[in-house]
C-alpha positions, 0 to 999 in steps of 0.5 A: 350940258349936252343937246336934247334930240327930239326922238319918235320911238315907233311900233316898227320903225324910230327916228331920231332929229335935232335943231341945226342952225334953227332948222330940224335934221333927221340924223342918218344912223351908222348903217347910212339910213334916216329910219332904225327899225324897232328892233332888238336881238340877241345872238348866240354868243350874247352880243346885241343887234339893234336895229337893221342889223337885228332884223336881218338876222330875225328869221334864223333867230327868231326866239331872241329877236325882239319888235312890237314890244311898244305895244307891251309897254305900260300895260298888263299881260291881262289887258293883252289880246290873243293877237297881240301875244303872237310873235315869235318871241316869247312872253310871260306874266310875272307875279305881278301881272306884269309882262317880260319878254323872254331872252333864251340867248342870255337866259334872262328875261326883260320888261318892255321898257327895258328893250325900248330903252336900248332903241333909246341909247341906240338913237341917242348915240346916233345923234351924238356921233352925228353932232360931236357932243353928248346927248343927255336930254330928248324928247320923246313923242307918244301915240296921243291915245296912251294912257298915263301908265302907258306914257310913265313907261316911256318916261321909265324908258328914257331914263333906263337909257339914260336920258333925261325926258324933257317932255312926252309929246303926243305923235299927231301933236309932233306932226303938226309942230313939223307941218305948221311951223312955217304956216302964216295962215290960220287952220284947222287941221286934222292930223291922221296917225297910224303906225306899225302898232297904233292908230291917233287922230287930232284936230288942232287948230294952227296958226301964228306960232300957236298949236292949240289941241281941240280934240283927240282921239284913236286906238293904241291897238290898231297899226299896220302890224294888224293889216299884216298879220291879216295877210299871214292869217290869209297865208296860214289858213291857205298852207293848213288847208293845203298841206294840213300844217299850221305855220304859225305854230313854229317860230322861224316860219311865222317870222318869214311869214310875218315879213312876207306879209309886211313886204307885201302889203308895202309893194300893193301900195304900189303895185295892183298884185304882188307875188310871195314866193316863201322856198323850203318854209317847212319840211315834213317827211314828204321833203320841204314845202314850199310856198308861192302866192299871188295877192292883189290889191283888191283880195288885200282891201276885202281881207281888211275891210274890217280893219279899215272900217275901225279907223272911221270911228276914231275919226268920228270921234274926234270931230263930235268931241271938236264939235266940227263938222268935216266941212270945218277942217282945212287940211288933213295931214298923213303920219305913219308909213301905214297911211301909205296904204291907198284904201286907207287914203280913200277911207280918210278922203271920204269922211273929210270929203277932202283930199289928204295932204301928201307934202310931208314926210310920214316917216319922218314928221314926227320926229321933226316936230319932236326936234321943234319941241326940243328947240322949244325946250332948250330954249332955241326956238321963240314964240311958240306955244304948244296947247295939249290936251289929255286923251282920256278921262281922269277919275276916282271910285265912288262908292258902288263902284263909280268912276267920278270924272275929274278931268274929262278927255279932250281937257288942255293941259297942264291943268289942276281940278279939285273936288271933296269927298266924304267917308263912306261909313261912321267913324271912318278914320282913312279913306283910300283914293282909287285913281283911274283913267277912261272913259266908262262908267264903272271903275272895274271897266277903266284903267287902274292907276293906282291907290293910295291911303289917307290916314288920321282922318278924326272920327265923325258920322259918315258924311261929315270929313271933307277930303278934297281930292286935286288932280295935276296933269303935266304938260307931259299928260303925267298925272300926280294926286294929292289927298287933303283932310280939310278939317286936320290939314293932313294931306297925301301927295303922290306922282301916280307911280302905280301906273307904271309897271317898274318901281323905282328900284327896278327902274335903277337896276336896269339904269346900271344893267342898261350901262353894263351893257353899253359897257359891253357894245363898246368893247364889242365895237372896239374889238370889231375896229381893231380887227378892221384896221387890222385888215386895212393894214394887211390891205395896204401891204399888199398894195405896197408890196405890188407897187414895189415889184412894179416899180423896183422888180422882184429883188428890191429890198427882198429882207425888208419886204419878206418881213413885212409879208410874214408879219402880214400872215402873223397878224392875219392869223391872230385874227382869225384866231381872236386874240386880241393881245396878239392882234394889238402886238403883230399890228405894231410890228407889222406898222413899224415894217412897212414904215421901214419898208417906206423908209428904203424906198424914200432913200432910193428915190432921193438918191435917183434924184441926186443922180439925175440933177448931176446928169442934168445940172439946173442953169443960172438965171446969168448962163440962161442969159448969156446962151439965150444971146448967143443963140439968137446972135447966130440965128440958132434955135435955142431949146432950154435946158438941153443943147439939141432938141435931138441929139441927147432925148432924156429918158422916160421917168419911171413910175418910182420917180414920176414925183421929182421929174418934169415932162420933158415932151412938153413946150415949158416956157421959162 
């Protein structure tokens, strides 16, 4: 059985950690970094770019460079915002209302889950190089506020890469696992989240291996990506203003802009202004235009100042459903590399009254406590109870189009509520449950997470069956209803499968499309390293060959060594050609020359070797005795090895046999 990792699958960035020796580790991907941005593209010829690698190359290839398609995930294209539909990229609904994500490089389109999914596979390789063994569990944290659609999605994710899902855990409760695991002392502790696409406050109350959830709250349409799309509004409307040209029509120039705007807002966290300077980011008939800004940390909190006053509300909330005062938290912990924003530690600071704690790591917290989890689950990690609670409401329709609330938010899971029904109209011989999830009073004003029917209910005056209708929410905030006619016993029993976008067929045929395209990364990958040895090779040689003409001249070995510098240009040619065939024959042939080539030179030296012990044959212990007394009977200085310290001086050792001779300018003592 393989390891389970603990995995934050994040808006803008994603980290993968594992249990070590009882201690959480943050796994470093290839490209020697602890954070692999959530990116995903395509290049012309159709070879995948995860992570930094795609995001390089996004502003050259922005129509198939894909981010910020967790904010797409679990949801329908109407439930969209005008902002969020604008990225470079395109989306479109599908008959379904549900949303893909358009590849013009591969002529195909993908579902969010799909493009999550190779994040997923990504980090998921990453660990298992990292421990040398496969990886074929995680556990995956989720914004606390997702809903159940939202948080099917991820589990479909997980699989489409895969991976068995052994929990999803909400951000903020991930986050408190990492901080409190080594805590002695009883807290009350409010945990501060927001990311690149999401925004998550909850209290919980820690202490003595316990993490109880008391109250949740936030806003999964919040992020840092909002403050940054405010600084390319501000440059947009500047350059329309200025030039009379919309930048945010053309896609290579809304991505600079994009980044222009993330790096900015990184550097005022810092600095008190920052300069964008965007050479050539548009071209009319006049010749290329050019942009170059200054933005200060003041000019960057009154543009988002609207922004920022969204984030008291949920922090509000969270205490009024707690039923605490500002007073009762102990401690305020940041999460998300968003809480780096100083008008947003100001803002937090202010309503706790409470400076946050700046100990953690907010990139990488969540991750951790998500390895804790995976310990937990695996079974490593004793004696520690995870207590949470579900984010939003759970109900069913009633009749005129009420939500009756089963479950409230803030309950802890798991749990199980029941309650009985009745038929609306005489006769009734099926009722249909429509499950829902939030926290409005009218059906149509909450989330839809599916219907199901139950049939052969006996016929009988409205009013009169009983249906008892029972509410299960995992430990993963997974929501399964169950539809029973008390009077026959009939009973309906599904996992909301509604919720999520993908059905299960769907969900399999991107499992097998998702291993097509491992399939495809790794004979990539194969090719990429065997023109690298390739190279090495070829590198060697020449080394070699240099070090031959050092040490032996010009004319050592000429037939040997012209072989090996012309299978050097043959396979030098066969990969600038890509023929993989060829490279694989010329790599052989040019392995086999150069061990030749060794093989002389062994031979030489060896042979200069045996010349010099016949030059300078090694005495016996007995003759070294027998001298040493003669020397010291006549009163003559005796040097080793030699008879006179001057009359024959050795000569220097070359480069080519430094290895089998002594220094002879040292004093050796025998």
């Amino acid at each position: 059985m393989g390891r389970i990792v603990g995995i934050d699958l994040g808006t803008t960035n994603s980290v993968v950690a594992v249990m070590e020796g009882g201690k959480p580790v943050v796994i470093a991907n290839t490209e020697g970094s602890r954070t692999t941005p959530s990116v995903v593209a395509f290049g012309k010829e159709g070879e995948r770019l995860i992570g930094q690698l795609a995001r390089r190359q996004s502003v050259l290839n922005p129509q198939n460079t894909f981010y910020a398609f967790k904010r797409f995930m679990g949801r329908k294209y109407g439930e969209l915002s005008p902002d969020s539909k604008r990225v470079p990229y395109t989306i479109r609904r599908d008959p379904t209302d549900n949303i893909k994500i358009k590849c013009p490089s591969l002529e195909r389109e993908f579902a969010p889950e799909e493009i999550s999914a190779m994040i997923l596979r990504k980090l998921a390789d990453e660990a298992s190089r990292y421990l040398g063994e496969p990886i074929t569990g995680a556990v995956i944290t989720v914004p606390a506020y997702f809903n159940d659609a939202q948080r099917q999605a991820t589990r479909d994710a997980g699989r489409i890469a895969g991976l068995e899902v052994k929990r999803i855990i909400n951000e903020p409760t991930a986050a408190s696992l990492a901080y409190g695991l080594d805590n002695q002392y009883n807290q009350t502790v409010m945990v501060v989240d927001l990311g690149g696409g999401t925004f998550d406050v909850s209290i919980l109350d820690v202490g003595d291996s316990v993490f109880e959830v008391r109250a949740t709250s936030g806003d999964t349409q919040l992020g840092g990506n909002d403050f940054d799309r405010v600084i390319v509004d501000w440059l947009a409307e500047r350059f329309l203003e200025q030039e009379n040209i919309d930048l945010r029509r053309e896609p290579q120039s809304l991505q600079r802009l994009t980044e222009a705007a993330e790096k900015a807002k990184m550097e005022l966290s810092g600095l008190p202004e920052t300069n964008i300077s965007l050479p050539f980011i548009t071209a009319t008939a006049e010749g290329p235009k050019h942009m170059d800004v200054a933005l200060s940390r003041g000019q960057f909190e009154n543009l988002c100042a609207d922004l920022a006053q969204r984030l008291r509300a949920p922090v509000e909330r969270a205490l009024r459903d707690a039923n605490l005062r500002a007073m009762d938290i102990d401690e305020v912990v940041l999460v998300g590399g968003s809480t780096r924003i100083p008008m947003v530690q100001t803002l937090i600071a202010q309503i706790i009254n409470k400076r946050p704690n700046q100990n953690v790591n907010p990139d990488e917290v969540v991750a951790v406590g998500a390895a804790i989890q995976a310990g937990i689950t695996a079974g490593d990690l004793q004696d520690i109870f995870l207590l949470d609670v579900t984010p939003l409401s759970f109900g069913l329709e009633t009749i005129g189009g009420v939500m009756k609330k089963l479950i409230p938010r803030n309950t802890t899971i798991p749990v199980r509520r029941s309650d009985i029904f009745s038929t609306a109209q005489d006769n009734q011989n099926q009722v249909e449950v429509h499950v829902l999830q939030g926290e409005r009073q009218l059906a149509n004003n909450n989330k839809s997470l599916g219907r199901f029917q139950l049939r052969g209910i006996p016929p009988a005056p409205r009013g009169v069956p009983q249906v008892q209708v029972s509410f299960d929410v995992d430990a993963n905030g997974i929501l399964q209803v169950t539809a029973m006619d008390k009077y026959t016993g009939r009973e309906q029993s599904i996992t909301v499968q509604g919720a999520a976008n993908l059905s299960e067929s769907e969900v399999n045929r991107m499992l097998q499309e998702a291993e097509q395209f491992a399939d495809k990364d790794r004979l990539r990958r194969e090719r990429i390293d065997k023109r690298n040895r390739g190279q090495d090779l070829i590198s060697q040689c020449d080394r070699k060959l240099r070090e031959i003409t050092l040490d032996f001249g010009p004319q050592f070995a000429s037939d040997l060594r012209r072989r090996v510098e012309t299978l050097s240009r043959d396979l030098q040619d066969s990969i600038n050609r890509d023929q993989d065939r060829q490279i694989d024959l010329d790599y052989v042939n040019l392995q086999d020359a150069l061990y030749a080539l060794k093989q002389e030179i062994s031979r030489i030296n060896q042979e200069y070797y045996d010349d010099e012990e016949d030059l300078f044959p090694l005495p016996s212990i007995s003759s070294i005795g027998e001298a040493v007394s003669k020397g010291v009977n006549k009163g003559v200085e005796f040097v080793t090895g030699r008879s006179s310290a001057s009359d024959n001086p050795p000569r220097r050792a070359s480069r080519m046999d430094s290895n089998f001779w002594e220094d002879w300018d040292d004093d050796d003592n025998w």
